[in-house]
C-alpha positions in Angstrom: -17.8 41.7 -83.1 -18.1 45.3 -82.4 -16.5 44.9 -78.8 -13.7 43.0 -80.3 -12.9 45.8 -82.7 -13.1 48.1 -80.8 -11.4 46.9 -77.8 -7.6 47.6 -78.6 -8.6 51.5 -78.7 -10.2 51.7 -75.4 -7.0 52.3 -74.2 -6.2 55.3 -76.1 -9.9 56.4 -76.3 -9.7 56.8 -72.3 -6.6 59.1 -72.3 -8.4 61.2 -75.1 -11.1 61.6 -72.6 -9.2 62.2 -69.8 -6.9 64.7 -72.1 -9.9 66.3 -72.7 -11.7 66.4 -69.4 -7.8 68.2 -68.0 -8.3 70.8 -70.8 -11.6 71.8 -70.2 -11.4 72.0 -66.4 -8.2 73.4 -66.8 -9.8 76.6 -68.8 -13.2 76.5 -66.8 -10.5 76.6 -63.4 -8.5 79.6 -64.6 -11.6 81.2 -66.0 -13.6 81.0 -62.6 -10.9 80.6 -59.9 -7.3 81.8 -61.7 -6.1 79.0 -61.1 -5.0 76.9 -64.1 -4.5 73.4 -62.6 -7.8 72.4 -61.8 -7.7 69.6 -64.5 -4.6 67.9 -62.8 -6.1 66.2 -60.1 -8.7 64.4 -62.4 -5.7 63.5 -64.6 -3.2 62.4 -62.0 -6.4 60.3 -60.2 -7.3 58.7 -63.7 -4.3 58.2 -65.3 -3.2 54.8 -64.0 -6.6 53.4 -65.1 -4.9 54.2 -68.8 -2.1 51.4 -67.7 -4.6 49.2 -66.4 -6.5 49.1 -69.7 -3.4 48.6 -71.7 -2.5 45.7 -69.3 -5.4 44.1 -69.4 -5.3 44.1 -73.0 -1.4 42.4 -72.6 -3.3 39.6 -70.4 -5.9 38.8 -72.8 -3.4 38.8 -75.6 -0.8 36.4 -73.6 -3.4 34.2 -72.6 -4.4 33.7 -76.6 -1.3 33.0 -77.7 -1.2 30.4 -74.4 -3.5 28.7 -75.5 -2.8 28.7 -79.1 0.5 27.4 -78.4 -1.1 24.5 -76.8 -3.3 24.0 -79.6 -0.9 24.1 -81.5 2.0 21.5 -79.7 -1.3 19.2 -80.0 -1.6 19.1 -83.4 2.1 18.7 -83.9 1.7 15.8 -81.0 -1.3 14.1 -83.2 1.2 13.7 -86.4 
């Protein structure tokens, strides 16, 4: 139940994250080194992993509404 809730947010949960995790090594860089874009090479490496959630999601959510089509054109069939 919990893992179907909460699976549609996953998505923007892991670009908070990620968000988060370029802001803080973006300060800790230009703190430490002076240079500000430490962060970006996290973000740039994670960021399709954002798109591979949300299309993962899309697959789940086309194969559903496959398969409840099919139900579906069987009940109509059984009429």
């Amino acid at each position: 139940m919990m893992r179907s809730y909460l699976m549609p947010w996953i998505p923007a949960i892991f670009c908070a994250v990620l968000c988060l995790i370029t802001l803080v090594t973006g300060i800790a860089g230009a703190w430490l080194t002076g240079k500000s874009d430490a962060g970006m090479i996290a973000f740039l490496c994670f960021l399709p992993i954002c798109f591979f959630h949300v299309g993962v999601l899309i697959k789940d959510l086309r194969e559903e509404n496959r398969e409840l089509r099919s139900k579906l054109d069987e009940l109509l069939k059984n009429q």
